[in-house]
C-alpha positions as CSV (number, residue, x, y, z in Angstrom):
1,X,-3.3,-127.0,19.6
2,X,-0.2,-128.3,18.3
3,X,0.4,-124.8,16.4
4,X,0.7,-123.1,19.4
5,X,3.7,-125.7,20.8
6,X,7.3,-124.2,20.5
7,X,8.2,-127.1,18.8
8,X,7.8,-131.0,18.9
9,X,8.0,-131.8,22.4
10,X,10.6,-134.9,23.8
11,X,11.5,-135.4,27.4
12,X,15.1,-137.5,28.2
13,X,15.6,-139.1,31.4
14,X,18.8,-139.6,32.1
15,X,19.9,-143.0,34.1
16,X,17.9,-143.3,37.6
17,X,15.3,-141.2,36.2
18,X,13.2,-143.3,34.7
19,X,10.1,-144.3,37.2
20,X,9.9,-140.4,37.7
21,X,9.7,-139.5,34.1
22,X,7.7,-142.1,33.4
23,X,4.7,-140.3,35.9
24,X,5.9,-137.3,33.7
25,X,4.8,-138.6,30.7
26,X,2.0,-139.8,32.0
27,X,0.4,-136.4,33.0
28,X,1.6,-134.9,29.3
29,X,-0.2,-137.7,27.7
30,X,-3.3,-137.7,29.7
31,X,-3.9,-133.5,29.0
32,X,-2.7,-134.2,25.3
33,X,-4.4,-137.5,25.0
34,X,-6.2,-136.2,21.4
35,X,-2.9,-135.4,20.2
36,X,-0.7,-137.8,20.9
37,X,-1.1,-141.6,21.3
38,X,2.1,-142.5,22.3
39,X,5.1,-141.3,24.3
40,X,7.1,-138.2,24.4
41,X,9.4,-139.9,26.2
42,X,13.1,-140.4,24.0
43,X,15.7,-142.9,25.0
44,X,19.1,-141.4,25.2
45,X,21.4,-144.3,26.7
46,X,24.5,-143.5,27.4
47,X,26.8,-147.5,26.8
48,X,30.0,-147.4,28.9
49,X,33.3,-149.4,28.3
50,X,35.0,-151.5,29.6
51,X,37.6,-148.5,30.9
52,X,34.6,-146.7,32.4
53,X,34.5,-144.5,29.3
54,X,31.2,-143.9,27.5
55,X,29.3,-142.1,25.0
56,X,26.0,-140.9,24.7
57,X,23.0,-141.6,22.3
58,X,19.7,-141.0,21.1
59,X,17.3,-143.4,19.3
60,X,15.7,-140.9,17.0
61,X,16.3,-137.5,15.5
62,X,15.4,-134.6,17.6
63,X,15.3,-131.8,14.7
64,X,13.7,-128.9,15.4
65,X,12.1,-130.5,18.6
66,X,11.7,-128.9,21.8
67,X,13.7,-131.1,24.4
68,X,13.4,-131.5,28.1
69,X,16.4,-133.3,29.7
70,X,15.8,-134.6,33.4
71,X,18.6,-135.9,35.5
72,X,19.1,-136.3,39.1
73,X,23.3,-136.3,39.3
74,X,22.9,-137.4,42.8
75,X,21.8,-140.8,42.5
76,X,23.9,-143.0,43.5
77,X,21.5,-145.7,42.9
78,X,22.7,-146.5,39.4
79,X,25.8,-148.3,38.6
80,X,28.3,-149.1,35.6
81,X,31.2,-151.4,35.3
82,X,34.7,-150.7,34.5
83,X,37.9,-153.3,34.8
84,X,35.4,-155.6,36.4
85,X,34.3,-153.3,39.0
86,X,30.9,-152.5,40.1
87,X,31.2,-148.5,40.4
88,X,28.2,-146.6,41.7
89,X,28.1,-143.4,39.2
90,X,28.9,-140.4,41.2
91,X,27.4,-137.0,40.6
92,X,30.3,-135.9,37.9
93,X,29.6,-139.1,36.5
94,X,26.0,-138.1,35.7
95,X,26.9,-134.7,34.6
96,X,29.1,-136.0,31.9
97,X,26.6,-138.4,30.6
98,X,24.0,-135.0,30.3
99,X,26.8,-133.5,28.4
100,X,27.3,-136.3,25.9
101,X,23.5,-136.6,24.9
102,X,23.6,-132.9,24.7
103,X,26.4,-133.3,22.7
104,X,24.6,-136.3,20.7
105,X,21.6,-133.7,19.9
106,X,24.4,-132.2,17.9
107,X,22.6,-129.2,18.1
108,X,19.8,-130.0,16.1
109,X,17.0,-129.4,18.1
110,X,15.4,-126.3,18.2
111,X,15.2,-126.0,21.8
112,X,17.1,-127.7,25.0
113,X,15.8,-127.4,28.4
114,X,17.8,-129.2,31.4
115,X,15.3,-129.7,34.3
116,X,18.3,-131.0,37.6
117,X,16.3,-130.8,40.5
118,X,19.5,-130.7,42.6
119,X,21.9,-128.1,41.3
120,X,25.4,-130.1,40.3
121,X,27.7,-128.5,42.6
122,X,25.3,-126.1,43.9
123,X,26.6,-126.2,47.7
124,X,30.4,-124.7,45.7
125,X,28.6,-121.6,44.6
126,X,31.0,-119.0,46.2
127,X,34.9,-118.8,46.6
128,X,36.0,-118.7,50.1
129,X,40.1,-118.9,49.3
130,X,41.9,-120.6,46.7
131,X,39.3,-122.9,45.8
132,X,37.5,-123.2,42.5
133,X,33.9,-122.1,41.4
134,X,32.4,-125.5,40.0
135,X,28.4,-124.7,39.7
136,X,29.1,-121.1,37.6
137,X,31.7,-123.3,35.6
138,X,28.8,-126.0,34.9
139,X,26.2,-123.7,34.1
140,X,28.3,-122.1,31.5
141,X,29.5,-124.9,30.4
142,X,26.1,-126.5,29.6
143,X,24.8,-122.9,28.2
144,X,27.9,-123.0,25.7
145,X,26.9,-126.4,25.0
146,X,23.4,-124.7,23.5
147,X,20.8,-125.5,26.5
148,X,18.4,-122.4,26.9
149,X,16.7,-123.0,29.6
150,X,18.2,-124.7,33.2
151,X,15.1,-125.2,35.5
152,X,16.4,-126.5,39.4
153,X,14.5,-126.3,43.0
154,X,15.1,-124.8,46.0
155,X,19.2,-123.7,45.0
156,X,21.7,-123.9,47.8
157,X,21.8,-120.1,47.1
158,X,20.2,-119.1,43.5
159,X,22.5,-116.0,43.3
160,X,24.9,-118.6,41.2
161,X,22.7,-118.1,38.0
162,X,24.7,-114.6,37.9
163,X,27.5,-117.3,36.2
164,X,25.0,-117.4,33.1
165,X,22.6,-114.0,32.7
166,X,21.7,-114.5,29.4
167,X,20.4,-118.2,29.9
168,X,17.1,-118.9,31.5
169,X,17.6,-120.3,35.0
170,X,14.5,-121.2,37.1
171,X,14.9,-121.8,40.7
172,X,11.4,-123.2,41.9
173,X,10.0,-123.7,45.3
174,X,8.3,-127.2,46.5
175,X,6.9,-125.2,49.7
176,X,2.7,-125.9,47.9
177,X,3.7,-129.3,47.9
178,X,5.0,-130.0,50.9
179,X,2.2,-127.7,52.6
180,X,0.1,-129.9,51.1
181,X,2.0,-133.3,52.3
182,X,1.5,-132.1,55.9
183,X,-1.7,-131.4,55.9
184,X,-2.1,-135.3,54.8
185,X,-0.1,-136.6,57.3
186,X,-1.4,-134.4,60.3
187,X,-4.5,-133.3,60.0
188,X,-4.9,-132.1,63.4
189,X,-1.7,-129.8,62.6
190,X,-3.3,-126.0,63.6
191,X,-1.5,-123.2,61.7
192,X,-1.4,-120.7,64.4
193,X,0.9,-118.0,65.8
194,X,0.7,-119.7,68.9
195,X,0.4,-123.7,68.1
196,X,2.7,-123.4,65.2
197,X,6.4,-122.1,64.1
198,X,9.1,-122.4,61.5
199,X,12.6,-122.5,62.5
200,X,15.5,-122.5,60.1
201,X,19.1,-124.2,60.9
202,X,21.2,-122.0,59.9
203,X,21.1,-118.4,58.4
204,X,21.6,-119.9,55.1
205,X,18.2,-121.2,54.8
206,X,16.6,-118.2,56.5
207,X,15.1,-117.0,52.7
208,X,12.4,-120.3,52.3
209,X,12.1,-120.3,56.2
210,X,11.3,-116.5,55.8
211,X,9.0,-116.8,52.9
212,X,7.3,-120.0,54.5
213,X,6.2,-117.7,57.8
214,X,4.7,-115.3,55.8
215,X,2.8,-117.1,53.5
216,X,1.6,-119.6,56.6
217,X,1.2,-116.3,59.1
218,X,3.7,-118.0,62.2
219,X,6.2,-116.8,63.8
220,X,10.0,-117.9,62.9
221,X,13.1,-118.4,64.5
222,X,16.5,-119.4,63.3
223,X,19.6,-121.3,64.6
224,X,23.3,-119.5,63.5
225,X,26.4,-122.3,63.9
226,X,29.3,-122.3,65.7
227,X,32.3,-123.5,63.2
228,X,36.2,-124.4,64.0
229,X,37.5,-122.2,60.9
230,X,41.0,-124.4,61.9
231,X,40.2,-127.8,60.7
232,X,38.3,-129.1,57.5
233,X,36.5,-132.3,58.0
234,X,34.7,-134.1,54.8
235,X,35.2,-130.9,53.0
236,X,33.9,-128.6,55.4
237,X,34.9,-126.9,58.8
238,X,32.8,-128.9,61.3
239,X,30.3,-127.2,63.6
240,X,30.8,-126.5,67.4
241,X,27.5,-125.5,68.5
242,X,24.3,-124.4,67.2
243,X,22.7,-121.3,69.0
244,X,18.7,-120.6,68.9
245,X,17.8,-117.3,68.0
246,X,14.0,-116.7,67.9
247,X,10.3,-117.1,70.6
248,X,9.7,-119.6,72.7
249,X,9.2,-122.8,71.1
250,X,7.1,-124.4,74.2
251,X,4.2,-126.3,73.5
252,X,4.7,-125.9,69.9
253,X,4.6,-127.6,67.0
254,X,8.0,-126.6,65.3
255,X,8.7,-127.6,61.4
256,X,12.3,-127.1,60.3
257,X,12.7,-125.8,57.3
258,X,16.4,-126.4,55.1
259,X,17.1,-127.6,51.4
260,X,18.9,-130.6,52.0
261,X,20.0,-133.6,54.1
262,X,23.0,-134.3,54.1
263,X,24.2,-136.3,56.9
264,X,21.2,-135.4,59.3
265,X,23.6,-134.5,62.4
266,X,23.1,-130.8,62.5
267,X,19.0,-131.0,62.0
268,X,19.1,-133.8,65.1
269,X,21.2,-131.5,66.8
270,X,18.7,-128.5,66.0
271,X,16.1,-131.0,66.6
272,X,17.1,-132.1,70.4
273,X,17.7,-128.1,71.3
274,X,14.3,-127.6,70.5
275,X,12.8,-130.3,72.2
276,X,15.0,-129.2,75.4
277,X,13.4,-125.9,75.1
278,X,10.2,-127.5,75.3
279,X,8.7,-127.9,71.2
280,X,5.8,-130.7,71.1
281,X,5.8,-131.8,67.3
282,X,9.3,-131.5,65.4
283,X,8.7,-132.2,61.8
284,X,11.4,-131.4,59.2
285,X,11.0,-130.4,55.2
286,X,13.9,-131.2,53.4
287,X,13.2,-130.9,49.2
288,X,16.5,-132.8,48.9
289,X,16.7,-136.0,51.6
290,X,20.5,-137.5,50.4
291,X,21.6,-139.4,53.9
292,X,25.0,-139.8,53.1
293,X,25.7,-141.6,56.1
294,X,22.6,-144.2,56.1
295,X,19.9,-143.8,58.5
296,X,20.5,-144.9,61.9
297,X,21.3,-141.7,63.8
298,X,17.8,-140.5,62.3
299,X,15.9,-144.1,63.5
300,X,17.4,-143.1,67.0
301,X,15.9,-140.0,66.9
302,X,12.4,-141.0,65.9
303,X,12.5,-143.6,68.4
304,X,14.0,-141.6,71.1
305,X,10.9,-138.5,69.9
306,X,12.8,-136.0,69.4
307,X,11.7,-135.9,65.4
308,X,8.3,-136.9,64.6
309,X,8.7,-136.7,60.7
310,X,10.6,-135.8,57.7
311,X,9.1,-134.8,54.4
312,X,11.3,-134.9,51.4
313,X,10.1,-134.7,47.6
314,X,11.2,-137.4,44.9
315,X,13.3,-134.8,43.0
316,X,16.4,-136.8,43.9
317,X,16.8,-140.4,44.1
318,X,15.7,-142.5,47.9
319,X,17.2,-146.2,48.6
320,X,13.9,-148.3,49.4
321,X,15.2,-148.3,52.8
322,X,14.5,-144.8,53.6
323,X,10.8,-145.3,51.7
324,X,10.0,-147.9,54.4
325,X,11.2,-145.7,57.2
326,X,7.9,-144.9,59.9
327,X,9.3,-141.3,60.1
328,X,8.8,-140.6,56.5
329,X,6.9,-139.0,54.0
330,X,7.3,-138.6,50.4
331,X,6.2,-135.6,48.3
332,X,5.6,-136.2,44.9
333,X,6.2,-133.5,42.6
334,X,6.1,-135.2,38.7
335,X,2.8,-133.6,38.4
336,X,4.2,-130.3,39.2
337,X,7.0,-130.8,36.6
338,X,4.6,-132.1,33.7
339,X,3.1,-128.3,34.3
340,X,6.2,-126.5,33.7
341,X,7.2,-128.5,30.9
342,X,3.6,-128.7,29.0
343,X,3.9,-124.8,29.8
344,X,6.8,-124.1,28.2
345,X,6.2,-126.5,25.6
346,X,3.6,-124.0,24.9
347,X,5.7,-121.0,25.1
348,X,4.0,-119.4,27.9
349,X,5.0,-117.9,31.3
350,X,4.9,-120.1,34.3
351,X,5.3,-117.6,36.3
352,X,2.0,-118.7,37.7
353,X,4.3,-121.7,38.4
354,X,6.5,-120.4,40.2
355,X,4.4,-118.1,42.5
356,X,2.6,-120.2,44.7
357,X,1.4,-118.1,47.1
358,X,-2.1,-118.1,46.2
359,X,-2.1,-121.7,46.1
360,X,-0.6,-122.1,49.4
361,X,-3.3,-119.6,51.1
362,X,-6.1,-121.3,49.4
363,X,-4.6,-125.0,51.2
364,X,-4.5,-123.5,54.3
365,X,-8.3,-121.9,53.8
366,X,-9.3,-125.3,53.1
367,X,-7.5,-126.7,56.1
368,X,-8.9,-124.3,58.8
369,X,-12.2,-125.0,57.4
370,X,-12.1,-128.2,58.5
371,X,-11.9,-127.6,62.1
């Protein structure tokens, strides 16, 4: 009933957004189809300059609505001109356009909710020498700017909402969906102590790895890197060796479990240890697939077997290369998001959302029956 809704509800997607919003809106309308016969989509565009400057803007008043702002500040996908130049819009590019149609609300609406599936800045979440602390000084930037709520998935480390303790911050996992995913793509796939295993790449991602093995009852094992503390290379000291800590892998089908791809050298790496050890199957979940440097080291290693598959979701944006890629799978997760908003559109908990346990046990009951 629209008396129980927090307030009016609009959803922004911010440039390179707009097929997955679009799905978005199409869930919210379908489960509120008596109540609304158009969209809840809002047009915010954000016109640039010819300098490269812009300013943001929205085509109707939001007063006393309850807004949802999506925006994926890695996609490099969209593009703006400035002195003639064709300049693909970099991820501080997108956070200031969220902060000028924040700042176009004018702080009218009752209610502002920014849904960034990849954290801006989330890999700079801790200070290891004189460097500075960009995700803490985002999120309170945007909290001083009036949003409430900042919903992301699968944080580089979600200890950085300690920046803003007073604002709601929502770290969600995509392990139900890509559970799911897998199960479509390799139905065969037996989720056993002894056919099966999770293996994280580095002691970073031991928390999902950890929380995947329990919830899927296999055994994990973990890789710790090797760095040269002496040089910095692309921001980051490179690594020397990755070591395998963990069972034997032999015979097994291994998934590697890690937030992002970046480059996709260190899961190859991983990847190639683990089929030297003697690991049938390597597939690879990655919620955020980026491929900074294009795809060719991955195509070498498909064709060459050492990976089998990569899953990634469609939180971020993917070139249409990488979409017609044999060793990929997508994982869709707009219906997932259309809960949590029409959720907290209706001011209740998602912490049904968020805990997905149940869900995952129930897949994997269904799966097992099938053998």
């Amino acid at each position: 009933m629209k008396d129980s809704l927090f307030g009016d509800l609009s959803v922004i997607g911010m440039r390179g957004c707009e097929d997955f919003v679009d799905q978005v809106d199409f869930y919210l309308k379908e489960w509120r189809r008596h109540s609304n016969d158009g969209t809840f989509v809002v047009n915010a565009p954000c016109p640039r300059f010819g300098s490269g400057e812009a300013k943001g803007t929205i085509t109707h008043s939001l007063r006393g609505n309850d807004v949802y702002i999506i925006t994926d500040v890695f996609n490099h996908g969209v593009t703006y001109n400035m002195y003639g130049m064709t300049v693909p819009m970099s991820p501080d590019d997108h956070f200031q356009d969220l902060k000028r149609v924040i700042g176009a609300i004018g702080g009218k609406a009752r209610r502002i909710s920014v849904i960034m599936p990849m954290l801006y800045e989330g890999r700079q979440h801790k200070r290891s020498g004189r460097e500075s602390l960009d995700c803490a000084l985002a999120l309170q930037e945007l909290v001083n700017m009036g949003i409430t709520n900042l919903i992301t998935f699968d944080a580089h480390d979600p200890r950085v909402q300690n920046a803003i303790p007073l604002a709601g911050f929502e770290d969600v996992r995509s392990a139900y969906q890509m559970i799911k995913a897998l199960f479509r793509e390799f139905p065969d796939i037996e989720i056993d102590p002894d056919r099966t295993m999770i293996v994280s790449p580095d002691e970073g991602g031991m928390g999902k790895c950890v929380y995947y093995s329990s919830v899927m009852g296999i055994d994990l094992g973990m890789f710790y890197k090797r760095r040269d503390y002496s040089i910095i290379v692309n921001g980051k000291n490179p690594i020397v060796a990755h070591e395998y800590l963990g069972r034997d892998v032999k015979g097994k089908d291994v998934i590697i479990v890690d937030d992002m791809i970046s480059s996709g050298e260190s899961v190859i790496d991983v990847a190639k240890q683990l089929k030297d050890k003697g690991a049938n199957r390597i597939i690879v979940f990655s919620t955020f697939g980026l491929f900074c440097n294009g795809l060719a080291n991955i195509d070498k290693a498909y064709e060459e077997g050492i990976i089998t598959r990569i899953f990634t979701t469609n939180l971020v944006y993917r070139t249409p290369e990488l979409l017609s890629r044999p060793w990929y799978s997508e994982v869709n997760m707009c219906k997932y998001v259309a809960y949590i908003i029409d959720t907290l559109n209706h001011d209740q908990t998602i912490s049904h959302l968020l805990d997905q346990s149940k869900k995952i046990h129930a897949v994997l009951d269904k799966h097992k029956a099938k053998k």
